[in-house]
C-alpha positions as CSV (number, residue, x, y, z in Angstrom):
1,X,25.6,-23.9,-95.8
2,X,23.2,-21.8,-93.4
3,X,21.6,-25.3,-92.5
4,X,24.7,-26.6,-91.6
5,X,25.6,-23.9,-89.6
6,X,22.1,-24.0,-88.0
7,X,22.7,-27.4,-86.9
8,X,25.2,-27.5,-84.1
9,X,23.8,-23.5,-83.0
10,X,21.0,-25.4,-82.3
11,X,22.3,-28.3,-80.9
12,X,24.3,-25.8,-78.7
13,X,21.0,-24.0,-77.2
14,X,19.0,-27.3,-76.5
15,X,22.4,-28.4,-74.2
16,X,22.9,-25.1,-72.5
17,X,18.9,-25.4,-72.0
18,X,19.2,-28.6,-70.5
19,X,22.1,-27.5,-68.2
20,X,20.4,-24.8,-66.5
21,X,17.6,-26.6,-65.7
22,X,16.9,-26.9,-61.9
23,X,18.2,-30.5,-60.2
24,X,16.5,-31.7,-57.1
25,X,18.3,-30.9,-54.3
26,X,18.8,-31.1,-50.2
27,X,18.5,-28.2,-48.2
28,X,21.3,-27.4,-45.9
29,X,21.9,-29.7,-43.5
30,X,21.7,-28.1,-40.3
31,X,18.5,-25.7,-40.1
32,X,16.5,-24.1,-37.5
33,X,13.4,-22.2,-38.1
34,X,10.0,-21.9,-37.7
35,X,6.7,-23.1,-40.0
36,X,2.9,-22.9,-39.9
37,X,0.8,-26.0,-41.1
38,X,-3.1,-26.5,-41.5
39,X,-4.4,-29.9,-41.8
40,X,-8.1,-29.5,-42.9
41,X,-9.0,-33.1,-42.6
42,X,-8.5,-32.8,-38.8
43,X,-9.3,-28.6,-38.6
44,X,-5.7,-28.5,-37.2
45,X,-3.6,-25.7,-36.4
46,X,-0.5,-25.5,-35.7
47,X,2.6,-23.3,-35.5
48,X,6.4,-24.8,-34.8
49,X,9.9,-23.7,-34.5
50,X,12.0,-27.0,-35.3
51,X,15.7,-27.9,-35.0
52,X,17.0,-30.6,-37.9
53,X,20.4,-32.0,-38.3
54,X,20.5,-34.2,-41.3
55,X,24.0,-35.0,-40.0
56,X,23.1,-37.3,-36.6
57,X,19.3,-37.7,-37.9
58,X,18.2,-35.3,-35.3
59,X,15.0,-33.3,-35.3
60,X,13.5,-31.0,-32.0
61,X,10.0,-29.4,-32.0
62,X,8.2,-27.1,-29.9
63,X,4.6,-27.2,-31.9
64,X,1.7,-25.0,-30.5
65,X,-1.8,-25.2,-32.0
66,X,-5.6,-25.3,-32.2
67,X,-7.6,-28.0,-33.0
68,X,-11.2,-27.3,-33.1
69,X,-11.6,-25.4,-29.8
70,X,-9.1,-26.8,-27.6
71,X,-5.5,-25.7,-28.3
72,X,-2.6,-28.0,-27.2
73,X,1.7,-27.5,-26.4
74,X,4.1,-29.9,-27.5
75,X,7.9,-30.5,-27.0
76,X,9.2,-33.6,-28.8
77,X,12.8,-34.8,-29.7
78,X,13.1,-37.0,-32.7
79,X,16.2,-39.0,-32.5
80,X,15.8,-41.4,-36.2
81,X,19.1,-43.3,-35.5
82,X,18.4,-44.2,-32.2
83,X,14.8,-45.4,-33.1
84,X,13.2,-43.1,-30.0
85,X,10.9,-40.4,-29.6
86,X,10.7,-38.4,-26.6
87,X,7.3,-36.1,-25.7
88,X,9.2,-34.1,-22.9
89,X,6.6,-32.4,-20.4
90,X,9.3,-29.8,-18.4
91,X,6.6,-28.7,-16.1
92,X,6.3,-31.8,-14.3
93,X,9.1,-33.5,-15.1
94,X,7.7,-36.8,-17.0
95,X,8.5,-38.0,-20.5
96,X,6.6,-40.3,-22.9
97,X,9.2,-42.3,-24.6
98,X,7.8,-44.6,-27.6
99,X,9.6,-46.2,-30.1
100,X,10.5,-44.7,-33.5
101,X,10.1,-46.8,-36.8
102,X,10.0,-44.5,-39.6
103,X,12.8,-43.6,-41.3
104,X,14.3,-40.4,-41.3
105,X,14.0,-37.7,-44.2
106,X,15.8,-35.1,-45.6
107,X,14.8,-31.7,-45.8
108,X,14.9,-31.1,-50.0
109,X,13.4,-31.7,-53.3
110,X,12.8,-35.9,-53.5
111,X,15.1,-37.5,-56.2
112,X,11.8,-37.9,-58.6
113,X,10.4,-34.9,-58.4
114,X,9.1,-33.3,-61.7
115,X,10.2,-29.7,-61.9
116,X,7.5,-27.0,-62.9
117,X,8.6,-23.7,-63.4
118,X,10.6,-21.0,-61.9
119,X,9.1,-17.6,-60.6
120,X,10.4,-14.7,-58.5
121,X,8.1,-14.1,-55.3
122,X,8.1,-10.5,-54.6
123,X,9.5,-7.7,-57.5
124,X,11.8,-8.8,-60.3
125,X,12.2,-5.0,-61.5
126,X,14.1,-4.1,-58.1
127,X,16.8,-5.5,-57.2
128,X,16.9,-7.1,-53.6
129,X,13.2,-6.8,-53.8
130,X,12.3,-10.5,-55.2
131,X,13.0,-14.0,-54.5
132,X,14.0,-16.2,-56.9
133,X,12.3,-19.8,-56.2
134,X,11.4,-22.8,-57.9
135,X,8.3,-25.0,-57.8
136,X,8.0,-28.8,-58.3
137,X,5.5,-32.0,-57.7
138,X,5.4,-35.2,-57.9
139,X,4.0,-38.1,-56.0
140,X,5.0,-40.2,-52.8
141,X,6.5,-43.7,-54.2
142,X,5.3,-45.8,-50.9
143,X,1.6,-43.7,-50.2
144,X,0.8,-42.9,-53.5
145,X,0.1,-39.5,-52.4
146,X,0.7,-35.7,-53.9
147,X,2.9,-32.9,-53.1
148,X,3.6,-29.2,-54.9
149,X,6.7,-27.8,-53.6
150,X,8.3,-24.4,-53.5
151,X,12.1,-24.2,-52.8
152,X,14.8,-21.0,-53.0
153,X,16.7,-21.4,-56.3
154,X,19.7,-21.3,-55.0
155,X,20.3,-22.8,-51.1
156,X,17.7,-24.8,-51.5
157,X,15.6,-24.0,-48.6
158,X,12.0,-24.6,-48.3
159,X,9.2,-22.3,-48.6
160,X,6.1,-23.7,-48.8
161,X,4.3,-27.3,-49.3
162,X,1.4,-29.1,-50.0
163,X,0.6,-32.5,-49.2
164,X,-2.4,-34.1,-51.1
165,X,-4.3,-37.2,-50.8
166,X,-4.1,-40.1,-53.8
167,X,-7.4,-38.6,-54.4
168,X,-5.7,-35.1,-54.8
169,X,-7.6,-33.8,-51.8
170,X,-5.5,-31.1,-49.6
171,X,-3.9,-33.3,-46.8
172,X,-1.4,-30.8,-45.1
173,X,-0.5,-27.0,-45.8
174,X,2.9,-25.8,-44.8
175,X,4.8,-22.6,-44.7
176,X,8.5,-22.2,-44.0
177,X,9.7,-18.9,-42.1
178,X,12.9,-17.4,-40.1
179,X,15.2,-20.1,-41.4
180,X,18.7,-19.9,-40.2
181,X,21.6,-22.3,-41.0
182,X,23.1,-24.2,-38.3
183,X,22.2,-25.2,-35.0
184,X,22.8,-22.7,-31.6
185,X,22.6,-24.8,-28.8
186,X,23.5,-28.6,-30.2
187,X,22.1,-29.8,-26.3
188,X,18.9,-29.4,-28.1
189,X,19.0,-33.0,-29.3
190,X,19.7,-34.5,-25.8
191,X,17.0,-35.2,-24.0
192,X,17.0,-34.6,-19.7
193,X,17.7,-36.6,-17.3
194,X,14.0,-37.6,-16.1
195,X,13.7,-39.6,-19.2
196,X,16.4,-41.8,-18.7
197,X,14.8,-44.2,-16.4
198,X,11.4,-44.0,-18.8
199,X,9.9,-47.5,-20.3
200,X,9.9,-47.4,-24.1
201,X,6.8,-48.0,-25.6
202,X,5.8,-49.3,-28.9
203,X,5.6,-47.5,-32.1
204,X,2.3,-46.0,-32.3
205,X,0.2,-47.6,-35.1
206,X,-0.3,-45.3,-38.5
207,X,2.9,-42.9,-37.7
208,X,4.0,-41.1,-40.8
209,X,7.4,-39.2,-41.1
210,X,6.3,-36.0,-42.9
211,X,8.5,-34.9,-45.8
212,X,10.4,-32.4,-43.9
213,X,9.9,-32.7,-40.2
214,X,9.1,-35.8,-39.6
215,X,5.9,-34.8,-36.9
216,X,2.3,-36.7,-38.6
């Protein structure tokens, strides 16, 4: 009798178990914040604040960074749908405009990522004094390549990433920071006027859309 009774209580556990465990997800779809990212390989730098709007496929960076010993200022405007990227120079008024032929990613957990654990960053014994976050990896179907990933629990917004090579060498370092939901001034993703008249020029050879900005 208690084994039969046993049975379905622990039938009932495994399910409950299984339903609370964490599903990959997409972060909200309009986000502006800011991120810091080290590429070793290249002994790069570099600190952004970033516009994305998963909506029109839409992502605007302001990057400034250090490679080696000479430090560099960039303003670009990714427009995915349209197939353009603009490097926008406001102090002189010119524009490089090349063609864009990656496709556009999401912000979020990838469909195939393996989940790892879950962990509070900061004090669990306080409340309003800890984070509750959840890490995953998993592997790049088309490179072949490595990432670890740590995401909010709930609002799924991203915290920190690392990229690794196929031989599981540290590619790209990324921290997330000041992240606010929606987008203040939606003129970020037009581009001026002095661009208009601007020759597009081909894809550059060996561009990679990162996993969440779309900048390598």
């Amino acid at each position: 009798m208690k084994i039969l009774f046993l049975i379905p209580l622990c039938l009932s556990l495994a399910l409950s178990s299984y339903a609370q465990r964490p599903e990959p997800c997409k972060s909200p779809p309009l986000l502006e914040g800011a991120l810091t990212a080290f590429i070793p390989g290249q002994h790069l730098r570099v600190f952004e604040k970033f516009s994305y709007d998963a909506y029109g496929q839409n992502v605007r960076v302001l990057a400034a960074g250090k490679e080696e010993n000479q430090t560099f200022f960039v303003d670009r405007l990714l427009l995915f749908r349209e197939g353009v990227s603009y490097e926008i120079h406001y102090h002189n008024q010119t524009c490089i405009k090349t063609a864009l032929k990656v496709p556009f990613r999401h912000i979020g957990v990838p469909h195939d990522a393996n989940f790892l654990n879950q962990m509070v960053l900061g004090s669990s014994s306080i409340q309003g004094q800890g984070l509750l976050v959840n890490n995953w990896n998993g592997t790049v179907e088309e490179t072949k390549e490595h990432y670890l990933l740590t995401f909010t629990a709930f609002g799924c917004v991203p915290l920190y990433t690392l990229d690794f090579t196929q031989k599981r060498e540290l590619s790209v370092m990324t921290s997330f920071f000041d992240l606010v939901e929606g987008i203040e001034d939606p003129n970020v993703f037009i581009p001026p006027s002095f661009c208009d008249s601007v020759e597009i020029l081909p894809a550059k050879e060996g561009l990679v859309a990162n996993s969440f900005i779309g900048l390598l």
